[in-house]
N, C-alpha and C positions, 0 to 999 in steps of 0.2 A: 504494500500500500504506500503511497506518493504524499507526501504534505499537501502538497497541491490538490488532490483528491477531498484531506481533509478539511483544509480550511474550506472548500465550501457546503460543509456540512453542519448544521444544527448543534448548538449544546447538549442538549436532547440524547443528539444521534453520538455526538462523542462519546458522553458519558457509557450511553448502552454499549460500543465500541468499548471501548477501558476495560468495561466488565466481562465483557464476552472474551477479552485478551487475557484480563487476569485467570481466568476460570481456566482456560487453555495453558496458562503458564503452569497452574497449579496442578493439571492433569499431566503434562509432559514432565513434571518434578516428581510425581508419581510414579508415572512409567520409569522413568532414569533407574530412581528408587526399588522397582520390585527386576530391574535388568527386563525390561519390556522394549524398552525406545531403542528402536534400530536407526530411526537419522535424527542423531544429535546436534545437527546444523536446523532441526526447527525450533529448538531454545533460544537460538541466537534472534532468528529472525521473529520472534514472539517477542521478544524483550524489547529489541530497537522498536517495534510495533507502539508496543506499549510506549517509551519514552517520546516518541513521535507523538501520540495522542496526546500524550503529555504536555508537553511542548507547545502545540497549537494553543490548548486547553490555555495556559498562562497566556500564550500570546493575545490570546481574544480578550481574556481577564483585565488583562492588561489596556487592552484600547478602551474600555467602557468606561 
């Protein structure tokens, strides 16, 4: 997913984003956990996800 994508989405929809990210981060922390996760290159890209949403998230905070 693209900043660009994000910024022109809703707080709303971020928010739900963040969540649906965390949830995912905490199921592949799981998997790692019971040796279930065979591509451990989708932790990485779940987390920058996350800091991305993040990110926006302040930036929009920040103009209002």
């Amino acid at each position: 997913m693209k900043a660009t994508e994000l910024r022109t989405k809703a707080d709303t929809e971020l928010k739900k984003e963040l969540e649906d990210l965390l949830r995912a981060q905490f199921s592949l922390r799981m998997q790692k956990a019971t040796q279930q996760l065979n591509n451990t290159s989708q932790m990485r890209k779940v987390r920058r996800d996350i800091a991305r949403v993040r990110t926006v998230l302040a930036q929009k905070a920040a103009d209002k």
